[in-house]
KOLTOR-540563 format. One record per residue (C-alpha): residue number from 1; chain; x, z, y. Coordinates in nm, 4 decimals, decimal comma, padded with zeros to 6 digits, m for minus. Layout:
BEGIN
num | chaine | u | w | v
NUM | A | X | Z | Y
...
//
This chain:
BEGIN
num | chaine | u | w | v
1 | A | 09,8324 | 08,8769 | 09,0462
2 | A | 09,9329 | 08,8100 | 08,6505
3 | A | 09,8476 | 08,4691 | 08,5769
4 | A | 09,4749 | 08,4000 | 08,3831
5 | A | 09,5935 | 08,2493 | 08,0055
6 | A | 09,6524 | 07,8881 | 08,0510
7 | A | 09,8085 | 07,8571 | 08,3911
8 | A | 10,1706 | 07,8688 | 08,4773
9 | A | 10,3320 | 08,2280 | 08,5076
10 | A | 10,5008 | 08,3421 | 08,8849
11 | A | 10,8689 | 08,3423 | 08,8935
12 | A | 11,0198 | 08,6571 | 08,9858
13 | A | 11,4118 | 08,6976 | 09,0023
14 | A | 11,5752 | 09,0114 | 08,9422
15 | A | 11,9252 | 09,0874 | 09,0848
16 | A | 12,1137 | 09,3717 | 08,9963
17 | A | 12,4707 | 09,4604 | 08,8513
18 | A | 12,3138 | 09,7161 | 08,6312
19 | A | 12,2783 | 09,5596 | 08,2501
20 | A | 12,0413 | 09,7864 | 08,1498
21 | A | 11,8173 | 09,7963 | 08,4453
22 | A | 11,7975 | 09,4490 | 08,4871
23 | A | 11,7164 | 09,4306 | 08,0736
24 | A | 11,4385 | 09,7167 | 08,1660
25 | A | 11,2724 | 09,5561 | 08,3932
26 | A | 11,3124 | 09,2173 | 08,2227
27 | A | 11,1153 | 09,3304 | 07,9505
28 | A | 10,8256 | 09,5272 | 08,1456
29 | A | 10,7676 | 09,2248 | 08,3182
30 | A | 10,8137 | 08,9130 | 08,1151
31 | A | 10,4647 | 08,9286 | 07,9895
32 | A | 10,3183 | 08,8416 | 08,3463
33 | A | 10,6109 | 08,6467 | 08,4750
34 | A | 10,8848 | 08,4156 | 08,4380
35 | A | 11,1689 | 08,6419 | 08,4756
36 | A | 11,5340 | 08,4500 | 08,5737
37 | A | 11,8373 | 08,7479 | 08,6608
38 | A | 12,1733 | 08,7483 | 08,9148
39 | A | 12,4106 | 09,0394 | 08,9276
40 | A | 12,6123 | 08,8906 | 09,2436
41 | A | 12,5735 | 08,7436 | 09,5694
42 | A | 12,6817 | 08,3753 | 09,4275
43 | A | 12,4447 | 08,3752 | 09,0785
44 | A | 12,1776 | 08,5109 | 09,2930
45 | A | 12,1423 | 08,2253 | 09,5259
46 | A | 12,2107 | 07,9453 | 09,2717
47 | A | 11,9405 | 08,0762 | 09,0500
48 | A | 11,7010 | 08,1171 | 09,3540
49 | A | 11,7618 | 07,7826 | 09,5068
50 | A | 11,7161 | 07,6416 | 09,1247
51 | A | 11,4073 | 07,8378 | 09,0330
52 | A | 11,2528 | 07,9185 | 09,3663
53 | A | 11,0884 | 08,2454 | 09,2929
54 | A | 10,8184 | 08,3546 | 09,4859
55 | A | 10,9110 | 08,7350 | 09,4499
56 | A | 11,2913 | 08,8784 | 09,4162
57 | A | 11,3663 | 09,2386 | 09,3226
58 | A | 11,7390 | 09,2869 | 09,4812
59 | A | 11,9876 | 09,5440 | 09,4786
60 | A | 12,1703 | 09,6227 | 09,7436
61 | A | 12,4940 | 09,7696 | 09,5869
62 | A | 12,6741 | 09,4416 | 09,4368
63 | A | 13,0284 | 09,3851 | 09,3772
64 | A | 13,3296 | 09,3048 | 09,4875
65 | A | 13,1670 | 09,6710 | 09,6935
66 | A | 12,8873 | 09,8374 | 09,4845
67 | A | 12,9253 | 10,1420 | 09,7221
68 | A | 12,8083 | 09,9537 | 10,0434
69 | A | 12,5105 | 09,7499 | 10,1091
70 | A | 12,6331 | 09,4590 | 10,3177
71 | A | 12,6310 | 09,2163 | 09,9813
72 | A | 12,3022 | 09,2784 | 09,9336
73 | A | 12,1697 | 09,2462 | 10,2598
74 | A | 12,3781 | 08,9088 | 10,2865
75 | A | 12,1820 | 08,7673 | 09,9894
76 | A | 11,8589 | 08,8783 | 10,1606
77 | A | 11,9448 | 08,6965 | 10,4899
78 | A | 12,0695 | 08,3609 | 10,2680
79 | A | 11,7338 | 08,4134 | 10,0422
80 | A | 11,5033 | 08,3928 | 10,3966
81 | A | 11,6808 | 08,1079 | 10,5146
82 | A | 11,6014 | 07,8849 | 10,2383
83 | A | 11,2056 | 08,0016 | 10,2602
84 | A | 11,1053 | 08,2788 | 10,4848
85 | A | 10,7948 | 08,2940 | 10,3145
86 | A | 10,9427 | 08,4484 | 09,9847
87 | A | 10,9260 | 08,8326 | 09,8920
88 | A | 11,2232 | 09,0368 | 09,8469
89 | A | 11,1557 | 09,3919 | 09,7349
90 | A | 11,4400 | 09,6693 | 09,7666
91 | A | 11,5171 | 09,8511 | 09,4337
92 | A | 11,7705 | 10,1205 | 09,6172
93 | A | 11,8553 | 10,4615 | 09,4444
94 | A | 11,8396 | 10,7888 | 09,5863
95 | A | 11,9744 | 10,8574 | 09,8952
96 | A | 11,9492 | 10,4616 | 09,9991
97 | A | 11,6297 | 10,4703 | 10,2266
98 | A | 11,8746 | 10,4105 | 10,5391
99 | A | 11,9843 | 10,0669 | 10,3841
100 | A | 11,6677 | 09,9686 | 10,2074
101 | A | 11,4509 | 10,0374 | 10,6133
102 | A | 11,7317 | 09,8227 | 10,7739
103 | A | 11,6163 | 09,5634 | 10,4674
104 | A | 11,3046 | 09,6007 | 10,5414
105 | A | 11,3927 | 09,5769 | 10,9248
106 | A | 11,5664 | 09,2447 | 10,7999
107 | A | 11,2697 | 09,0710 | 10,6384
108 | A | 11,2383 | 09,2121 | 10,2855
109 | A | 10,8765 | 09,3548 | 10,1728
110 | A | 10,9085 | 09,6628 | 10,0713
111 | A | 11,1715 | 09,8970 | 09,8458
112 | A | 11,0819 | 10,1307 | 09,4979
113 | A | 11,3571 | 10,3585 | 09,4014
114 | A | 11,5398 | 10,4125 | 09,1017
115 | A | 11,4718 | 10,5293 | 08,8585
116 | A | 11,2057 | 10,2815 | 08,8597
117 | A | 10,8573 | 10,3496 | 08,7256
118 | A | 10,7298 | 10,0242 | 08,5641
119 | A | 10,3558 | 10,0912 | 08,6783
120 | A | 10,3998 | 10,1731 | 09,0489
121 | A | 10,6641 | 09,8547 | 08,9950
122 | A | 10,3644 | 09,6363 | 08,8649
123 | A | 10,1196 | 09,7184 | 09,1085
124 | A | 10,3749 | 09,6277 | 09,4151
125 | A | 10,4392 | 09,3053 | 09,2621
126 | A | 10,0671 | 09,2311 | 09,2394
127 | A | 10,0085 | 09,2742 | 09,5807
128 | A | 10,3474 | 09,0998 | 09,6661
129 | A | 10,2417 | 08,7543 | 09,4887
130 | A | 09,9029 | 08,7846 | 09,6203
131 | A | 10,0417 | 08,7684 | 09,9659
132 | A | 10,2763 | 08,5379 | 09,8839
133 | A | 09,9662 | 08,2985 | 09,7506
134 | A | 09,7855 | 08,3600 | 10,0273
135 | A | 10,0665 | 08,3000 | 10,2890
136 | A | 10,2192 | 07,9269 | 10,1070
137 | A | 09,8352 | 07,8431 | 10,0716
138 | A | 09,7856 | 07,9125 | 10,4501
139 | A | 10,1173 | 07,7019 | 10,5420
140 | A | 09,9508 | 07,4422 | 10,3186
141 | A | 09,6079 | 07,4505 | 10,4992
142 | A | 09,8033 | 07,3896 | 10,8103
143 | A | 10,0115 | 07,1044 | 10,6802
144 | A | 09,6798 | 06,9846 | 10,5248
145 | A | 09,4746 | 07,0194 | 10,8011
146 | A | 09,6787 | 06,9228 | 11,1152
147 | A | 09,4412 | 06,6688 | 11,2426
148 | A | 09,1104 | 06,8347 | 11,1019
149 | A | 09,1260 | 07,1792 | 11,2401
150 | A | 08,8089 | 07,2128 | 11,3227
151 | A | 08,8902 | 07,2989 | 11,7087
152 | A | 09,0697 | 07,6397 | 11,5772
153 | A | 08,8238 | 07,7357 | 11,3002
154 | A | 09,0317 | 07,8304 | 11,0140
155 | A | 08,8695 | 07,9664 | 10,6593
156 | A | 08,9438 | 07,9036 | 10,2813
157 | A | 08,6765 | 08,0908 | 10,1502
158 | A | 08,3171 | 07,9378 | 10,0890
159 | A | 08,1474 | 08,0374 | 10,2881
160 | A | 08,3360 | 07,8850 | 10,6107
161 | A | 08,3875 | 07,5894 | 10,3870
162 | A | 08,0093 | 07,5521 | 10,4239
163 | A | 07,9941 | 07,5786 | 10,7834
164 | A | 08,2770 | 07,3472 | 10,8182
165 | A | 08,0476 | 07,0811 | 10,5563
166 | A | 07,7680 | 07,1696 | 10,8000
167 | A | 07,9399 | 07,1005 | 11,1122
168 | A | 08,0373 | 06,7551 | 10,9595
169 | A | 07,7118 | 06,6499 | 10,8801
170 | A | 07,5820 | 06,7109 | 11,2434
171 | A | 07,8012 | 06,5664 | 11,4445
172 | A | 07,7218 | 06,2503 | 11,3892
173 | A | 07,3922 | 06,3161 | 11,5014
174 | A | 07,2404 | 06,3810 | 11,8287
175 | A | 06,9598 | 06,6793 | 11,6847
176 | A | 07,0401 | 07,0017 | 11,8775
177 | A | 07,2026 | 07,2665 | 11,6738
178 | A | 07,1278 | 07,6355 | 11,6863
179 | A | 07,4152 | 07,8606 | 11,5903
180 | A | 07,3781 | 08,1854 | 11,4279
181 | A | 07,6280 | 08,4967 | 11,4082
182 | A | 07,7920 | 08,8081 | 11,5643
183 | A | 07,9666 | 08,8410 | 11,8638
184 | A | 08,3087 | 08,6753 | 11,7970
185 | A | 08,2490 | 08,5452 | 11,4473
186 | A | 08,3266 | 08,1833 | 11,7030
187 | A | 07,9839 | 08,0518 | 11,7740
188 | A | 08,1560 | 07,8820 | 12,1345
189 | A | 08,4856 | 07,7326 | 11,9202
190 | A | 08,2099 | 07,5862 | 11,6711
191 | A | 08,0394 | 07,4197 | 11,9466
192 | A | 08,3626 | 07,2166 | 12,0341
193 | A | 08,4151 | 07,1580 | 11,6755
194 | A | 08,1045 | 06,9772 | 11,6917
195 | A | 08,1537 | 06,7702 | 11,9862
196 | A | 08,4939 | 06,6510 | 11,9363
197 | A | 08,3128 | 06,5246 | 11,6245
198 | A | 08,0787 | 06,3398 | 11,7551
199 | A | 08,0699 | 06,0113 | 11,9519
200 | A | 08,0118 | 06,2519 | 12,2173
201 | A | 08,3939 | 06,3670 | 12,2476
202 | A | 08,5086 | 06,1522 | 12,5097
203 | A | 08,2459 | 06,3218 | 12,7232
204 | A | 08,2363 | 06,6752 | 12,9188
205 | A | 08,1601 | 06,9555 | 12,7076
206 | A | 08,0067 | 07,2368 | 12,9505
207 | A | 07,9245 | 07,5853 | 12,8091
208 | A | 07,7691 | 07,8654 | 13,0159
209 | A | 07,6979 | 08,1952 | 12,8830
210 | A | 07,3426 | 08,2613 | 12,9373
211 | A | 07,3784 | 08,6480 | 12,9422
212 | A | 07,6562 | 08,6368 | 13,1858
213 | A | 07,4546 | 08,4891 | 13,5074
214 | A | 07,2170 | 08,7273 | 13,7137
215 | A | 06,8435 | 08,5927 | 13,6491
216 | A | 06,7877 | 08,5199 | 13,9873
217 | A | 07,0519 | 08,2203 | 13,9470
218 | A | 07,0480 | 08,0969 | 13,6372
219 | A | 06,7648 | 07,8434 | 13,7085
220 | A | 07,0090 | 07,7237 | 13,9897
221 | A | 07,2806 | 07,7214 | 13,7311
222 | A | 07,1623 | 07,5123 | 13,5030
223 | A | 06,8924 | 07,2866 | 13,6843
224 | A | 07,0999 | 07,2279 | 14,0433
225 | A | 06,9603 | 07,2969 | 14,3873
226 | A | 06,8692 | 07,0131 | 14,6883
227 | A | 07,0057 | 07,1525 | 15,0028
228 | A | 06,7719 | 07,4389 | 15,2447
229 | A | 06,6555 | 07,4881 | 14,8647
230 | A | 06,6523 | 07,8727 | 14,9206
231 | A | 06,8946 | 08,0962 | 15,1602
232 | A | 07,2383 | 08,0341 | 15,1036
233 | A | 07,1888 | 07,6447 | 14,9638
234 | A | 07,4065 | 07,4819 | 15,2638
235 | A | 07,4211 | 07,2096 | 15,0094
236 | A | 07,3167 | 07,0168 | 14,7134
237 | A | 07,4319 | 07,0869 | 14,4304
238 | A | 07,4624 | 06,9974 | 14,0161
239 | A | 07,3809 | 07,1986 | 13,7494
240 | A | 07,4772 | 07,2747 | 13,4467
241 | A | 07,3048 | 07,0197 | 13,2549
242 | A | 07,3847 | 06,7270 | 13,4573
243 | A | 07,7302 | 06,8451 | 13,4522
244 | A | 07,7181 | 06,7714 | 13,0811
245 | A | 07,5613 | 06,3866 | 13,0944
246 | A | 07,7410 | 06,1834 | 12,8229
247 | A | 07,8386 | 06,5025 | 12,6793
248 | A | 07,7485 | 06,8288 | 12,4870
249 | A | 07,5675 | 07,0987 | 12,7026
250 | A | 07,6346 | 07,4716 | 12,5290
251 | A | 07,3942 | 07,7423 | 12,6086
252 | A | 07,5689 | 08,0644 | 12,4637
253 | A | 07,2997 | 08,3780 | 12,4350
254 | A | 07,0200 | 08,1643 | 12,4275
255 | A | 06,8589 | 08,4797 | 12,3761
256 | A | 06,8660 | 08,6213 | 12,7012
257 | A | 06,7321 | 08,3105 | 12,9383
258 | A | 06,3959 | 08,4561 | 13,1146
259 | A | 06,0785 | 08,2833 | 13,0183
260 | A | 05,9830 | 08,1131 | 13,3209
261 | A | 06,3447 | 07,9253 | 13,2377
262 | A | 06,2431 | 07,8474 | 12,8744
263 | A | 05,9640 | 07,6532 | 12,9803
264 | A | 06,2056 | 07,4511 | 13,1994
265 | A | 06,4497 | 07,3978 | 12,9352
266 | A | 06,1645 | 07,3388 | 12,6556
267 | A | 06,0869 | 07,0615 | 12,8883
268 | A | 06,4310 | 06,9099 | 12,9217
269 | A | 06,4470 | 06,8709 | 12,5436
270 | A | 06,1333 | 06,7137 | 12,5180
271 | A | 06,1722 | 06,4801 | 12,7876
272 | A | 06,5269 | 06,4981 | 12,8845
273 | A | 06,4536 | 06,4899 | 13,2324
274 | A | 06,4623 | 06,7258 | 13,5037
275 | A | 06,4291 | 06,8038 | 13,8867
276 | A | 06,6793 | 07,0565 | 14,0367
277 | A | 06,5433 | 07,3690 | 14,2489
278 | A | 06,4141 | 07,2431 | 14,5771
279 | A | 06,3848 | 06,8903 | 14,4834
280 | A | 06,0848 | 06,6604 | 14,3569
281 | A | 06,2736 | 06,3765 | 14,1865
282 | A | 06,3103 | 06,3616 | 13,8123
283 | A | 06,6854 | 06,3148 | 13,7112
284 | A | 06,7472 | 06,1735 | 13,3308
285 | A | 07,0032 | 06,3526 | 13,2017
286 | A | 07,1723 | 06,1954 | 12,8891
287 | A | 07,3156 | 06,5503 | 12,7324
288 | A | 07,3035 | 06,7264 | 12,3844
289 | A | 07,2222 | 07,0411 | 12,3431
290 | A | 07,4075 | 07,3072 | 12,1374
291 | A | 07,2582 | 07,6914 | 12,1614
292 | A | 07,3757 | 08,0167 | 11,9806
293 | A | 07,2717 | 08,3733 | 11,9735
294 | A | 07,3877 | 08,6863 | 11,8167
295 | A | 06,9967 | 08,8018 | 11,8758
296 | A | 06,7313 | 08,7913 | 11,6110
297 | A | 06,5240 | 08,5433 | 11,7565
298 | A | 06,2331 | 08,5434 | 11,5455
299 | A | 06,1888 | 08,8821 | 11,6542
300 | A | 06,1882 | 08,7598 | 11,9975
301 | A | 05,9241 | 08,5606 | 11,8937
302 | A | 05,7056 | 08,8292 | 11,7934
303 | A | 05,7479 | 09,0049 | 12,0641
304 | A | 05,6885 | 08,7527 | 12,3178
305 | A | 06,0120 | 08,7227 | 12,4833
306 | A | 06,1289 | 08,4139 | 12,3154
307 | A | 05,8617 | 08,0829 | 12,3516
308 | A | 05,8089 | 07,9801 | 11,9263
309 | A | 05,8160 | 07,6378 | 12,0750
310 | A | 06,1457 | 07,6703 | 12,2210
311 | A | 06,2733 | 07,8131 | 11,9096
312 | A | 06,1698 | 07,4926 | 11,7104
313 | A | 06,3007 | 07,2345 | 11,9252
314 | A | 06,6674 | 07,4088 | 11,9259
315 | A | 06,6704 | 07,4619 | 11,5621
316 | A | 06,6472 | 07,1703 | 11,4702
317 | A | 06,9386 | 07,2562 | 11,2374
318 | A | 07,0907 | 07,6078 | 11,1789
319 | A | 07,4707 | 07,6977 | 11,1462
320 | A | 07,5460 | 08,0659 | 11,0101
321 | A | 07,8750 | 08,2107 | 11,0697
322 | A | 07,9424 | 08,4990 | 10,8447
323 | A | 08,0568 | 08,8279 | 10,9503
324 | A | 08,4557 | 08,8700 | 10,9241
325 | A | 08,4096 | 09,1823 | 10,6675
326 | A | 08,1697 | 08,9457 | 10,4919
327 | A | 08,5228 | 08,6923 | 10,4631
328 | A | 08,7145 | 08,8721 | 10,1738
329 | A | 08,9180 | 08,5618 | 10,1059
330 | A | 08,9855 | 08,4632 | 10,4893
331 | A | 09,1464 | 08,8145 | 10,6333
332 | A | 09,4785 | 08,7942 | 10,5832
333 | A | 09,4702 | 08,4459 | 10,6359
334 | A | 09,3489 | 08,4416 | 11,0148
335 | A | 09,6009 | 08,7679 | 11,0622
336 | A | 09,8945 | 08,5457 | 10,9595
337 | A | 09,7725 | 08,2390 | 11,1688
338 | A | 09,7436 | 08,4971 | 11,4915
339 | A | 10,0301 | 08,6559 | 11,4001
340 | A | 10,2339 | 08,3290 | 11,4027
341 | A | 10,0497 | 08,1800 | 11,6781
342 | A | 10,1013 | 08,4821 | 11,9128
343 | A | 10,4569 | 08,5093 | 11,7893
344 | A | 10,5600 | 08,1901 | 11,9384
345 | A | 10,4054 | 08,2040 | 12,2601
346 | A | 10,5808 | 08,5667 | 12,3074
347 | A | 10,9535 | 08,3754 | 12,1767
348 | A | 10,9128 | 08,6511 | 11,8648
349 | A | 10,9478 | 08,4332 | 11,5710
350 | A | 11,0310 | 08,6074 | 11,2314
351 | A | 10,7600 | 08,8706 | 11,3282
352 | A | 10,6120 | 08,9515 | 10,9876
353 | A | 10,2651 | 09,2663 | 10,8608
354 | A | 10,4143 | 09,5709 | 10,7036
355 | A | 10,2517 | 09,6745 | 10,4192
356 | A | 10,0559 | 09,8967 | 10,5328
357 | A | 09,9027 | 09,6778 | 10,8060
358 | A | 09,7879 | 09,4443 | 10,5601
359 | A | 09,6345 | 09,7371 | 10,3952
360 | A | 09,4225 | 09,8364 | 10,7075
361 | A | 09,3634 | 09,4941 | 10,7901
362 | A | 09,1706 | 09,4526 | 10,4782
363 | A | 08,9792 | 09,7743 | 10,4685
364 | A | 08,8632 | 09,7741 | 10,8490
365 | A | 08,5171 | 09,6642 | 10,8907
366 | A | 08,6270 | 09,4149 | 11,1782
367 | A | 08,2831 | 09,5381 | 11,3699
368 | A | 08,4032 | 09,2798 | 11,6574
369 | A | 08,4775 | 09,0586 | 11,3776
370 | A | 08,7277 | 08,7402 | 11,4847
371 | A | 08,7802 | 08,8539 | 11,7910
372 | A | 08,8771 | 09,2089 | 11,7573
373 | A | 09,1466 | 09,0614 | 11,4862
374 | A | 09,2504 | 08,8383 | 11,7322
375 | A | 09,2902 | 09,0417 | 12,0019
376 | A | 09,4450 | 09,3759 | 11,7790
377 | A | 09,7162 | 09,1293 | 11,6253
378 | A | 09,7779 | 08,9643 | 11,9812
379 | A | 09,8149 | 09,3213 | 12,1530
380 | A | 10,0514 | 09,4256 | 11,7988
381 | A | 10,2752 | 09,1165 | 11,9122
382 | A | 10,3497 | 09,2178 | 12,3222
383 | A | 10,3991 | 09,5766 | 12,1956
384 | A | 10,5997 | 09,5499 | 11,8859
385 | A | 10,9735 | 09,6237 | 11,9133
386 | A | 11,0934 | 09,5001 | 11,5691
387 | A | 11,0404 | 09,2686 | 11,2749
388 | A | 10,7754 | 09,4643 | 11,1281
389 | A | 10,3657 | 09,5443 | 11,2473
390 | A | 10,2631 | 09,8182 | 11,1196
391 | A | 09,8834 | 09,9752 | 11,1164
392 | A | 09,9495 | 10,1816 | 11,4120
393 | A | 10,0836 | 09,8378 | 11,6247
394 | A | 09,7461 | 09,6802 | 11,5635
395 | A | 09,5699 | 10,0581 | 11,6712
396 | A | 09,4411 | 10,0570 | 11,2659
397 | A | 09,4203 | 10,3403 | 11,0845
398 | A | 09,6367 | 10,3243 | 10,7889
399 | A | 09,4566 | 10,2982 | 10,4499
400 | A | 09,5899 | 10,6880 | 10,3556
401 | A | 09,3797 | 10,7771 | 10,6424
402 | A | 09,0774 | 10,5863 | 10,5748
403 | A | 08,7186 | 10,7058 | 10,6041
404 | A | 08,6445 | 10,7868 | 10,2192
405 | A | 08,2562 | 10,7455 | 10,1920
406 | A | 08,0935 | 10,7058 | 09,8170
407 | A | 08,0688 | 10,3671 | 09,9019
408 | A | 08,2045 | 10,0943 | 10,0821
409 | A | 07,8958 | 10,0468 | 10,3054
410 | A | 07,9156 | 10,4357 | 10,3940
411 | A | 08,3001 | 10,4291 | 10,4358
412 | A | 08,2197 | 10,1007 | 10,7202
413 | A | 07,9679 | 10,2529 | 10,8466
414 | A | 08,1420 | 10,6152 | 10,9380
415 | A | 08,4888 | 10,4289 | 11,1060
416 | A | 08,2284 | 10,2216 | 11,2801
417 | A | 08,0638 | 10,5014 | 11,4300
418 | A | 08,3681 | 10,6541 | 11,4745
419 | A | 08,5087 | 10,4038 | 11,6628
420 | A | 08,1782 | 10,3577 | 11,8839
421 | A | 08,1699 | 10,7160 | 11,9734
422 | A | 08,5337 | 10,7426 | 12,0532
423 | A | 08,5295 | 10,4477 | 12,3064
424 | A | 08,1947 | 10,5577 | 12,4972
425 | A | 08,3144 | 10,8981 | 12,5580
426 | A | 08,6679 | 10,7471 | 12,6375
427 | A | 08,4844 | 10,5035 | 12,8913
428 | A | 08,2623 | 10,8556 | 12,9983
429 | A | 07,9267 | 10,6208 | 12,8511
430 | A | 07,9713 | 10,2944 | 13,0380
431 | A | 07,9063 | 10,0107 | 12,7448
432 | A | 08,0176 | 09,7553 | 12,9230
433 | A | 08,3829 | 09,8671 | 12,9422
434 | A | 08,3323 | 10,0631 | 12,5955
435 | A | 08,2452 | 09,7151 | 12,4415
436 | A | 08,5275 | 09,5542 | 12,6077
437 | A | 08,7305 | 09,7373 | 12,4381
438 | A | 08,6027 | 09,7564 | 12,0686
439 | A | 08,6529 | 09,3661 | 12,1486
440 | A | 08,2670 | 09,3098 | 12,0995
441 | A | 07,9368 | 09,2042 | 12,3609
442 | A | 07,7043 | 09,4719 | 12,5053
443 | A | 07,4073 | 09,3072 | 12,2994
444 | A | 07,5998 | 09,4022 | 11,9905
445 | A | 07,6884 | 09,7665 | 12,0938
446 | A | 07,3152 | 09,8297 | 12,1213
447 | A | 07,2550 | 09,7255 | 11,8025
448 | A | 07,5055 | 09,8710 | 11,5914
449 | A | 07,4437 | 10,2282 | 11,8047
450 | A | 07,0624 | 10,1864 | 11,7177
451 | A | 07,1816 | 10,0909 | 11,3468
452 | A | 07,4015 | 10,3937 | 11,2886
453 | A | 07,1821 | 10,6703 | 11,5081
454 | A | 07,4197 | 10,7160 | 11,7863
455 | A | 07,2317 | 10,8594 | 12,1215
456 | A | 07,2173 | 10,6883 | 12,4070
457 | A | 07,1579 | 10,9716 | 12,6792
458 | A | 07,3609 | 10,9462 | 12,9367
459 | A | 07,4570 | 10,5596 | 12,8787
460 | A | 07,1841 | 10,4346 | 13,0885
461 | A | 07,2702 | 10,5949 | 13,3387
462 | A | 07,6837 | 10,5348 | 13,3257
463 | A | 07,5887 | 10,1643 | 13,3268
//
């Protein structure tokens, strides 16, 4: 974006043979930026390895050959070997657009065509320098942050900045934590962040998912059995939270445990003893306890199916993770990181986000918020076939094609709906499968089908 008055303006070289285009654009855009010019392959990469521009407008007809691209496409291959990170936009004239895609194909951003129109000029170099910010600051954060990741947690806005502030304050204490969000906003990954933080680290950190374990063995599970306990205990065996002595015990959907269970576990924390199923000793179990939920609790506590006393004891401090859509300033920035991260482990390094991609990566509502970027971007990776993902390789729609609604909340709310109804009848009903998919947890299908009206005859049943 144009600089705010008193802070240094972006440098932006221009490289064309053409005088008066160069002097054209020159003067439309030396108000925002610092504006250095090339009109061959050799002053074009002296000025850029002397100014190091951000953003470069290039030609691709240069001499000794005007006629033929190959100069300019040279300069964009030596420009993205000095710093892959810059962006090179592709000023072609008509009948080009073979050249400027195989650019584009190469690495470059994007191409206008000539005759140039200044405004639709400006507004692609606003977005390109954004990205460009937001892509050195991320390859900063890693450089920065290389020994305080935060077990994979990655955010540069404020509000993660919080929970990261939060998760350094408790660690160092042994109070059990209560984390708060939606499914896949990383309520499990900030867990570990907070046990490899604490004096705890060198210890086991066990994590069982509370929602995931039939309710006729999760007091097995968790508490052990002594052998002849019930039929099919041929011996005896640990559970869960002896597992985790000397260590962090994680109880994901704390939500969901059965009552009988909460008194048990109500009077672990109290007393930090227990006796496994079958047995009569009392065990001391030297664990702390980390629980999270994606449930409204309190409700649970008004309707009886969550013990107030319970609640207390495991809130003893609360982390919130936002929402992803609630994360203006952290989208792109987790895209990149899975996009690199992906890229390597697949040997497809130089991948890069068309424009477009970036567009619908912003405007989606991320309903399966982390996660569903994660797993969109990872999918975009194994099925790409060139240098460039575009909406359609991460299954977005592109931002053309986005729901218009007369607000932004309406516009979510419609693709989210959308998207709901198009996996359930895809999946003939069957949530389970339907929120596999849509890369989010059954508990948070329900509630975003009860929050935008969708029926649910017929899923019952299907389940």
């Amino acid at each position: 974006m144009p600089p705010s008055a008193g802070t240094a303006r972006p440098k932006i070289l221009i490289v064309d043979d053409d005088d008066e285009i160069r002097t054209q654009m020159r003067w439309a855009l030396t108000g925002d930026y610092t504006v250095s010019q090339a009109s061959d392959r050799p002053s074009a990469v002296e000025q850029f390895r002397a100014v190091r521009p951000m953003v470069v407008l290039l030609d691709l007809g240069l001499p000794p050959n005007p006629a033929n691209p190959e100069e300019g496409l040279a300069i964009l291959s030596e420009i993205l070997a000095i710093d892959r990170l810059t962006k090179v936009v592709i000023v072609s004239g008509q009948g080009e657009k073979g050249p400027a895609m195989r650019a584009i194909g190469s690495g470059a951003y994007d191409f206008v065509g000539k005759p140039v129109e200044m405004e639709e000029l400006k507004l692609l170099l606003r977005r390109c320098f954004h990205l460009a910010q937001l892509e050195r600051d991320f390859h900063h954060m890693q450089h920065t942050l290389r020994n305080d990741t935060f077990e994979g947690l990655l955010g540069s806005g404020p509000r993660m900045q919080s929970v990261f502030d939060s998760i350094r304050k408790v660690a160092t204490s042994n109070a059990p934590v209560l984390i708060l969000g939606e499914s896949g906003t990383g309520k499990e990954m900030t867990a570990r962040a907070i046990h490899q933080r604490s004096d705890r680290k060198d210890g086991p950190f066990v994590a069982i998912n509370c929602s995931a374990i039939p309710e006729s063995l999760i007091e097995s599970e968790l508490f052990g059995h002594e052998k002849g306990a019930f039929t099919g205990a041929h011996a005896q065996r640990k559970g869960r939270i002896e597992m985790a002595s000397g260590g962090t015990l994680f109880l994901d959907e704390i939500g969901e445990v059965p009552l009988p269970i909460q008194v048990k576990l109500l009077r672990f924390l109290q007393e930090q003893t227990l006796e496994r199923v079958g047995g009569r000793q009392e065990i001391s179990v030297d664990a702390r306890v980390l629980a999270a939920t994606n449930a409204d609790l309190k409700k649970g506590m008004a309707t009886g199916s969550f013990r107030e006393d319970l609640f207390y004891r495991l809130a003893v401090v609360q982390i919130l993770l936002p929402a992803l859509r609630d994360r203006d300033d952290d989208v792109v920035l987790l895209a990149q990181a899975f996009l690199q991260r992906f890229a390597n482990e697949n040997g497809k390094n130089g991948l890069s986000f068309a424009p477009d991609a970036l567009r619908a990566i912003r405007q989606h509502p991320w309903p399966g918020n982390v996660r569903e970027l994660q797993n969109r971007v990872k999918r975009g990776v194994i099925m790409s076939e060139g240098k460039r993902l575009n909406a359609s390789d991460i299954e977005l729609l592109s931002a053309g094609s986005a729901p218009q609604g007369t607000t932004l909340k309406e516009a979510r709310e419609r693709l989210e709906s959308e998207m709901i109804r198009t996996a359930l009848r895809k999946h003939a009903g069957r949530i389970t499968t339907a929120a596999l998919e849509l890369g989010i947890s059954r508990p948070t299908l329900y509630e975003l089908m009860d929050k935008l009206g969708i029926e649910k005859s017929g899923v019952e049943k299907a389940e």
